[in-house]
C-alpha positions as CSV (number, residue, x, y, z in Angstrom):
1,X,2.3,-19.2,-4.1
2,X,2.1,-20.9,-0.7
3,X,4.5,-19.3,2.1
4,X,5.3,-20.9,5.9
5,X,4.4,-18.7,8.1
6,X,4.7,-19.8,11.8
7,X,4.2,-23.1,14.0
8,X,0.6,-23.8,15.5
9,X,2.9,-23.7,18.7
10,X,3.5,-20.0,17.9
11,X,-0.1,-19.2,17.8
12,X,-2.6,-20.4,20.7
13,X,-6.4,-20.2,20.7
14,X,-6.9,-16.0,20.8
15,X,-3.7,-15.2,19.1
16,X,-2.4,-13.3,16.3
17,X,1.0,-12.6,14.4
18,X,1.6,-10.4,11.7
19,X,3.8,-11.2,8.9
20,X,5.6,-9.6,5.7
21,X,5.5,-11.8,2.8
22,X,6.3,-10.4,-0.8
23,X,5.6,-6.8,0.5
24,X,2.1,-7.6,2.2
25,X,1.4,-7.3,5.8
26,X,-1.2,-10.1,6.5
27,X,-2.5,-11.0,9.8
28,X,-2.7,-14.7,11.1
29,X,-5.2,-15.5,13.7
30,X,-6.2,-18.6,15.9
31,X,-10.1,-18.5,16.2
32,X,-10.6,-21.5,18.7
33,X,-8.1,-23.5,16.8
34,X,-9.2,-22.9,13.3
35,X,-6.4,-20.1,11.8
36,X,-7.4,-17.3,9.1
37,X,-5.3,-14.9,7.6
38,X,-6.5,-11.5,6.1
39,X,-4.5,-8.4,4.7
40,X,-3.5,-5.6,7.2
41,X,-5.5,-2.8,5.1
42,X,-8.7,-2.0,6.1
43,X,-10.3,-0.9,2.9
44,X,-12.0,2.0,4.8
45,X,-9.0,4.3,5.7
46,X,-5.9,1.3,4.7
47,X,-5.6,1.3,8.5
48,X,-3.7,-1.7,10.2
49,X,-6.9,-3.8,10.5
50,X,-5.0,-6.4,12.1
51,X,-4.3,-4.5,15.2
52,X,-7.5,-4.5,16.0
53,X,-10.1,-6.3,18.6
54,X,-11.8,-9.4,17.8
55,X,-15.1,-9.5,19.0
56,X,-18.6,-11.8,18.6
57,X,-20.7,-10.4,16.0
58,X,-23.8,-8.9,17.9
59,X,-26.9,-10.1,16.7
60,X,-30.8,-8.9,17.4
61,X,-34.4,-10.8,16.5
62,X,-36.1,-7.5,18.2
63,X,-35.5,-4.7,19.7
64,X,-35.1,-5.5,23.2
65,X,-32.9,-8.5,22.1
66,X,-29.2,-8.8,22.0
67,X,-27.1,-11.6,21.3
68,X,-23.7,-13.0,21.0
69,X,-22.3,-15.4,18.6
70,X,-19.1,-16.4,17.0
71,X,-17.0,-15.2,19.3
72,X,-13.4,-13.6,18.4
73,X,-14.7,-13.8,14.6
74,X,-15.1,-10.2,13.8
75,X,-11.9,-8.0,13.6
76,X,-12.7,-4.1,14.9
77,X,-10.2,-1.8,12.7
78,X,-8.2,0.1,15.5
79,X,-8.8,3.0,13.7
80,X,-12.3,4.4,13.3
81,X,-13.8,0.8,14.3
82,X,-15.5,-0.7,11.2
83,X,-15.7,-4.4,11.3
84,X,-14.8,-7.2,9.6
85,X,-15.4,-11.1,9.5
86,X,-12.4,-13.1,9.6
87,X,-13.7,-15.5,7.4
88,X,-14.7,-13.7,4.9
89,X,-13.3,-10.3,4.8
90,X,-16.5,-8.9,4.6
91,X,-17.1,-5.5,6.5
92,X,-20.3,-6.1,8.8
93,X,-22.4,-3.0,7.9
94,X,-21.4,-2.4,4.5
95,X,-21.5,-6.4,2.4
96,X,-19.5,-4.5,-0.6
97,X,-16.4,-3.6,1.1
98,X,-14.2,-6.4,1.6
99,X,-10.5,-6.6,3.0
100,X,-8.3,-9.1,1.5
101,X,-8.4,-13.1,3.0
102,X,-6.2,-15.8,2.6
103,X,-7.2,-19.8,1.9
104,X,-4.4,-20.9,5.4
105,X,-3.4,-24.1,5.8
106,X,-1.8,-26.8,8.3
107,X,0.3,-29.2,7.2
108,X,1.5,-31.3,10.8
109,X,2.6,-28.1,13.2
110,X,3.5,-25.7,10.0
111,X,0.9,-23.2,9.5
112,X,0.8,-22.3,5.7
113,X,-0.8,-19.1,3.5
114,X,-1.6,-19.6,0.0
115,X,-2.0,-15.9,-1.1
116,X,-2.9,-17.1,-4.6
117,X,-6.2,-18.9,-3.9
118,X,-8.9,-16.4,-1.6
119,X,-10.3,-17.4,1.9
């Protein structure tokens, strides 16, 4: 079932809303223009995920080398700070547990959540 959610308007680049739709909290967010929704569980603890940071996944090709990339694409539970990629819904550290993501959609300015077909 596919459920209008907000306006693009409603959500800039680095946003989020949260909305209630048949009994689900699931968070919207606005990744440099591209939008991705995922449940507001965190399969760790069933924190509020969505309240969380988004942050660049850190990556290393040694041990003296840190990186950055996609930036604002991993979500940091607010709770006890496991993380999570938007696009997938898999956690970083642990490839089995997965939250809950959402195939989103724009049709002209409507932004649009299918919660029957997975991210």
């Amino acid at each position: 079932m596919k459920h209008a959610v907000a306006k693009t308007s409603e959500l800039t680049p680095g946003t989020r809303k949260i909305v209630e739709i048949e009994h689900r909290e699931i968070g919207i967010f606005n990744v440099k223009g591209e939008f991705f929704a995922i449940r507001n569980i965190c399969p760790h603890r069933t924190g509020p995920i969505c309240k969380g940071r988004t942050r660049p996944l850190v990556v290393s090709d040694g041990v003296l080398s840190i990186g950055y990339e996609r930036e604002n694409e991993i979500l940091k539970c607010p709770w006890h700070q496991w993380e999570f990629d938007l696009r997938t819904g898999r956690c970083i550290t642990d490839g089995d547990l997965l939250v809950r993501t959402y195939k989103v959609e724009v049709d002209q300015d409507t932004i649009i959540i299918d919660l029957t077909t997975r991210n």
